[in-house]
C-alpha positions in Angstrom: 2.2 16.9 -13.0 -1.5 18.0 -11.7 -1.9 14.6 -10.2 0.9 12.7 -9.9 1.2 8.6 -9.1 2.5 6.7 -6.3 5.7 6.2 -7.8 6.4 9.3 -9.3 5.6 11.3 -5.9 7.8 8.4 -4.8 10.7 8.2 -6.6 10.5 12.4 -6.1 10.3 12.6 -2.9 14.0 10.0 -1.9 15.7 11.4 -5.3 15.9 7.9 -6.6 15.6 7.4 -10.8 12.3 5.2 -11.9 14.3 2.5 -12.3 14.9 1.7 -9.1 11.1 2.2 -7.8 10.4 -1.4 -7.2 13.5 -2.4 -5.8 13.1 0.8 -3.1 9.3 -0.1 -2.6 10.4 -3.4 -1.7 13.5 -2.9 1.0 11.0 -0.3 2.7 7.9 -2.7 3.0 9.3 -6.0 3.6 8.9 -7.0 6.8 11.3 -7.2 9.5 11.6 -10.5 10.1 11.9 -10.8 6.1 14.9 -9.1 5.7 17.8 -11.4 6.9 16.7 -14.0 4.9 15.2 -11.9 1.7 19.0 -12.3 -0.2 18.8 -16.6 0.2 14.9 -18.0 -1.1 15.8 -16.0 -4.2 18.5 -18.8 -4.8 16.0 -21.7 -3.3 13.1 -20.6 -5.2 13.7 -18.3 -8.4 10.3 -16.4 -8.3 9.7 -16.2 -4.3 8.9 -12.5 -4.5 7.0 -12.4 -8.0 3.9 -12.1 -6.0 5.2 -9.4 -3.6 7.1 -7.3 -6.7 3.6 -8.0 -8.9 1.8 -5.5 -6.2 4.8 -3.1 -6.2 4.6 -2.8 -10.0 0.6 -2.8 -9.7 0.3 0.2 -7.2 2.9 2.4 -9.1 0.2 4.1 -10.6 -2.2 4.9 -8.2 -3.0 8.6 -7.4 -5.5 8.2 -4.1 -5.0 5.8 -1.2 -8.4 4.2 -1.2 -6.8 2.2 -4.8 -4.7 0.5 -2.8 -7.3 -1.6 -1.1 -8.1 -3.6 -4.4 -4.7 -4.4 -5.1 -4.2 -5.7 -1.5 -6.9 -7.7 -1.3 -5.7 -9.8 -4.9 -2.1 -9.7 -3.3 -3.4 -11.6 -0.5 -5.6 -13.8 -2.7 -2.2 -14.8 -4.9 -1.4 -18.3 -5.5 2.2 -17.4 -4.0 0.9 -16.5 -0.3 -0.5 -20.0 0.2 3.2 -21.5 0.9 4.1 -21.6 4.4 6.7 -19.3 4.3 4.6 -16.3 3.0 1.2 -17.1 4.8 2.7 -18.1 8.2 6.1 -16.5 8.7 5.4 -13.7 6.9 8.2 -13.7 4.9 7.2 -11.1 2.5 6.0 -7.6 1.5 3.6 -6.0 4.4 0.7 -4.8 2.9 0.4 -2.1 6.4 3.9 -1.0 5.6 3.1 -0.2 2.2 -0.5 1.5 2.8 1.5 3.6 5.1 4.1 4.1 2.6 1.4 5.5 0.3 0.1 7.6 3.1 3.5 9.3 3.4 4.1 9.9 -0.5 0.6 10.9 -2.1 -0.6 14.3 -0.7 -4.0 14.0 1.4 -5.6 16.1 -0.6 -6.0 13.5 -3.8 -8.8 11.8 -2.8 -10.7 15.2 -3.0 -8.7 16.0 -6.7 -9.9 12.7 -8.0 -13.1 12.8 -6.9 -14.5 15.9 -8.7 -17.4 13.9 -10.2 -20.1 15.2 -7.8 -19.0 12.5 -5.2 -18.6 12.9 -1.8 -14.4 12.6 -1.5 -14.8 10.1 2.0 -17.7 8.0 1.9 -19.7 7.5 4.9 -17.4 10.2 6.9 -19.4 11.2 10.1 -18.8 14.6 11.1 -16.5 15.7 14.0 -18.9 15.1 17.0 -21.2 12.6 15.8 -19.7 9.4 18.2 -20.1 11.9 21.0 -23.8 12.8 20.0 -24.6 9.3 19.7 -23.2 8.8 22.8 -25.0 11.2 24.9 -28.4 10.7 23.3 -27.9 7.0 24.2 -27.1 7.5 28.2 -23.3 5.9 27.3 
């Protein structure tokens, strides 16, 4: 594997057999509060978490961290996270925890592997010392 995805680097890295990607994905990024409650609104509303494992099963295959933004953004966007529950009490995957989940698996190095096109690998990165530069040439 030159380039491996989320969930392979994933499922690698805690010895756990693809089958049980999602289901690890989801006990990791839940949040908190989430997680005494998680086992019952199952049983009060069949698909509660379709919309949370929908985003697990859609970021299984990205290799570079900067994917993950798009599939966050139509997570939030889902028809599911309007119920009062999921907007309000939060009672549902963290997007944070899973961005730092993704951190933590893929290796830092794959936004420079997949961006051998003649890109620059982190867009709009200022060097080292420029805040400080800007700084001093502004009196601050």
């Amino acid at each position: 594997m030159s380039n491996p995805t989320f969930s392979e680097r994933f499922c690698e890295q805690h010895g756990i057999p693809r089958e049980q990607y999602a289901r690890a994905v989801f006990k990791r990024a839940l949040y908190r509060r989430a997680r005494p409650v998680a086992w019952l609104l199952p049983l009060l509303k069949r698909d509660y978490f379709a919309a949370d494992f929908d985003l697990i099963y859609q970021i299984e295959r990205i290799r570079r961290l900067r994917d993950f933004n798009t599939e966050s953004e139509r997570f939030h966007e889902h028809s599911s996270n309007r119920w009062w529950l999921r907007r309000r009490l939060l009672i549902r995957v963290s997007t944070s925890r899973l961005k730092n989940l993704i951190k933590a698996t893929l290796p830092p190095s794959s936004a420079i592997q997949d961006n051998t096109a003649g890109g620059t690998a982190i867009p709009f990165e200022s060097p080292p010392d420029a805040e400080k530069d800007f700084m001093a040439s502004a009196g601050l």
